[in-house]
C-alpha positions in Angstrom: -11.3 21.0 31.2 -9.6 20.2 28.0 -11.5 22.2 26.1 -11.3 25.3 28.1 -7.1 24.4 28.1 -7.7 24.4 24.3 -9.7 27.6 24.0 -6.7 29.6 26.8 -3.3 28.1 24.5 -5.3 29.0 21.4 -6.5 32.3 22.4 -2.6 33.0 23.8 -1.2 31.7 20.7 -3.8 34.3 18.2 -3.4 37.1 20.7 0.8 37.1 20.8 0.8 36.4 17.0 -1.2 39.9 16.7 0.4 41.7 19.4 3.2 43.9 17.0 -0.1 45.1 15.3 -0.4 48.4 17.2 -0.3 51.7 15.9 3.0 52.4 15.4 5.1 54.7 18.2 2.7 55.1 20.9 2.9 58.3 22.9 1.2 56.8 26.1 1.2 53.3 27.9 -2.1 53.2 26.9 -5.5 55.5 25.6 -8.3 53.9 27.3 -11.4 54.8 24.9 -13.5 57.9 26.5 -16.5 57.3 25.0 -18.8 60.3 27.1 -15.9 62.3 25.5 -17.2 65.4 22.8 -13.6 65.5 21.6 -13.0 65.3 18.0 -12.0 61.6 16.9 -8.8 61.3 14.9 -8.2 57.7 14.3 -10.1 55.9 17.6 -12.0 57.3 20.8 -10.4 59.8 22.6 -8.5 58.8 25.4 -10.0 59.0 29.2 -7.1 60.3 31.7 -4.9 57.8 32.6 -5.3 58.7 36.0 -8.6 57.1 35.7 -7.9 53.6 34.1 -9.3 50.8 36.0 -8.9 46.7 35.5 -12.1 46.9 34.2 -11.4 49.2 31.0 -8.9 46.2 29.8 -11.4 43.4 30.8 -14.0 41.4 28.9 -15.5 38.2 30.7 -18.2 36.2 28.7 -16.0 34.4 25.9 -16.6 30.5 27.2 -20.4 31.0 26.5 -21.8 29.8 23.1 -23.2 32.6 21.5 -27.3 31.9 20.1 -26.9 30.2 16.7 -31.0 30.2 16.7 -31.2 32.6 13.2 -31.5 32.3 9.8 -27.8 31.8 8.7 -26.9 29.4 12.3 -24.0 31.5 12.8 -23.3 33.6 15.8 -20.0 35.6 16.1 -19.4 37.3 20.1 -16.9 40.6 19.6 -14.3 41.7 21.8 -12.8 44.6 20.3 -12.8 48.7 21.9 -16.7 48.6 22.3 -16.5 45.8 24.6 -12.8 46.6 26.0 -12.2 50.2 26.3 -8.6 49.8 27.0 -8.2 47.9 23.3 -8.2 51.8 22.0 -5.1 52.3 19.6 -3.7 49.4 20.0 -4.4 47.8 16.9 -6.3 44.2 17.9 -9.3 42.4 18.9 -11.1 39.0 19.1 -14.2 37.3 18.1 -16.0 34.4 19.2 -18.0 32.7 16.5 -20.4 30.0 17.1 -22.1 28.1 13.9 -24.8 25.4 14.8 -25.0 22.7 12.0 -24.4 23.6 8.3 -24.6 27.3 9.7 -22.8 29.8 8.2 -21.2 33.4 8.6 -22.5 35.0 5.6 -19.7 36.6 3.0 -18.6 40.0 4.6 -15.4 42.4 4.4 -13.0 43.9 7.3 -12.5 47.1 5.7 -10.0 48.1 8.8 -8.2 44.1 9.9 -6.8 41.3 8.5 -8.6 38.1 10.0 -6.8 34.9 11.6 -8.7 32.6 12.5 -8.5 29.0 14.7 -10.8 26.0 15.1 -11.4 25.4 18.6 -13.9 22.4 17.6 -16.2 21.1 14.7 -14.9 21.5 10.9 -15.0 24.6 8.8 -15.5 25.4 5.1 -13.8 28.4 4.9 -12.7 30.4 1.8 -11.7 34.1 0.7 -12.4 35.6 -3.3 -9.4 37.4 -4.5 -10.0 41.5 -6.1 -10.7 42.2 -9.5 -10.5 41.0 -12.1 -9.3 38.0 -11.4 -12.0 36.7 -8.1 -10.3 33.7 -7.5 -12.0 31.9 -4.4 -9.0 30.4 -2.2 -10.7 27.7 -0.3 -10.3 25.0 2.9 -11.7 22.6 4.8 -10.2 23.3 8.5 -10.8 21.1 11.7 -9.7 21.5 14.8 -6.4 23.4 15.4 -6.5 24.4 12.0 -5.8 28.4 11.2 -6.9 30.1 8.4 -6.0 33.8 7.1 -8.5 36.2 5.4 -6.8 39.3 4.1 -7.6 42.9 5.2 -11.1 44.0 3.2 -11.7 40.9 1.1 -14.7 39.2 0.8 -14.7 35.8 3.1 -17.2 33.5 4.5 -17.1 30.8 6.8 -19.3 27.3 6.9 -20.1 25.1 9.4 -19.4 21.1 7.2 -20.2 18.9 10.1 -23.5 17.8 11.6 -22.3 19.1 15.4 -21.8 22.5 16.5 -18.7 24.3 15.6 -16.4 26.5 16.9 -13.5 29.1 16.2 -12.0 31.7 17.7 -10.2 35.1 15.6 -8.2 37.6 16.2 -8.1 40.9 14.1 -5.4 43.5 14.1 -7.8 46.1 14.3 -9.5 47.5 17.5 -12.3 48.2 15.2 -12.0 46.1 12.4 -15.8 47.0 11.0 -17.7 44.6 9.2 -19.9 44.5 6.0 -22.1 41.4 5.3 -22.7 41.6 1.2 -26.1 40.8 1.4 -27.0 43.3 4.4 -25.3 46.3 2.6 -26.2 45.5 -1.2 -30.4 44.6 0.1 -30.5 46.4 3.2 -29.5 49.5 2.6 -30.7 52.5 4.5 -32.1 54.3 2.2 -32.6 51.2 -0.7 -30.4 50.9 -3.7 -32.4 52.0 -6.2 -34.2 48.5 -7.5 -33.1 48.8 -11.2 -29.7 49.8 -10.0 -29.6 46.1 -8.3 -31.7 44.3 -11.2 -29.1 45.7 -13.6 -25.8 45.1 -11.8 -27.1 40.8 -10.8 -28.9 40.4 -14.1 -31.8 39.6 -12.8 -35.5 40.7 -12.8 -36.7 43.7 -10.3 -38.7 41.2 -8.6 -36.3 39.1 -7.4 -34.5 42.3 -6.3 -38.0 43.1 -4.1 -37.7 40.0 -2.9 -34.4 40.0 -1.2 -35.0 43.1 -0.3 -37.7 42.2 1.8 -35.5 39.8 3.8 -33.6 42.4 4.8 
């Protein structure tokens, strides 16, 4: 029961502290994403007719359980932004649900479209940001729980579990679609490849150990 209290006045406190982060003058109460829509897309889904907006369309149920940590990195991150919420269209926020099992880790990845804030809900974090050319200055923490952290919109951050139990955190990004690029995924697992000598040129390292990663991904 306490931690469920702790998860609600932390999820309140994110949520509020996002809430002025909406497009700015909204036309409508609300645009409830139409995604069976052919309309063109100007900045989010087209809106379904108000007329038709249900409880459900500004629903999500499913954030109390721990997301599958079983991978390679032992991180698991659960999304609640306009895919999972239709009603979150326009309105300029979302959540996440990150789970890391021991040591695990949420790999270094950009939010071209949100800044992130982030709260420990339990466990201990190694979290840090690196700062844009030329300077790439990692700003770094240690965070346990209660702690928040802020990772500024489209720069490269990471997150680490530091304790030997599971950990948890909950974020809030003011973005209804914040995107996401994990480095590793979009420099090695590119669809079609990055040329190899492209890669073994830019990390100064041999072609093979370009193959390799490439064959992780």
């Amino acid at each position: 029961m306490a931690n469920q209290m702790f998860l609600l006045t932390t999820l309140l406190a994110v949520t509020c502290a996002l809430v002025i982060a909406f497009e700015p003058s909204p036309l409508q109460d609300f645009c409830v994403a139409d995604t069976t829509s052919s309309a063109t897309r100007v900045n989010g889904l087209p809106c379904l007719d108000s007329k038709l907006a249900q409880a459900e369309h500004f629903f999500f149920s499913g954030l109390h359980i721990p997301g599958n940590t079983s991978n390679p990195v032992g991180g698991k991150v659960t999304p609640v932004n306009v895919v999972q919420i239709p009603g979150l269209n326009t309105l300029g926020i979302s959540l996440a649900r990150i789970d890391y099992a021991p040591w695990g880790v949420i790999p270094p990845h950009t939010h071209p479209r949100a800044t992130e804030i982030l709260s420990v809900l339990e466990g201990s974090l190694y979290v840090g940001f690196v700062t844009s050319n030329p300077d790439n200055k990692l700003i770094s923490k240690v965070l346990y729980k209660g702690d928040v952290f802020v990772f500024p919109v489209g720069l490269v951050h990471f997150q680490q579990n530091v304790g030997n139990g599971n950990a948890i955190s909950l974020s809030s990004l003011s973005s209804q679609n914040p995107g996401v690029n994990t480095i590793a995924n979009a420099v090695f697992g590119a669809n079609p490849s990055i040329p190899d000598d492209v890669l073994a040129k830019s990390f100064q390292v041999d072609k093979s150990v370009i193959s390799s990663l490439q064959a992780k991904f």
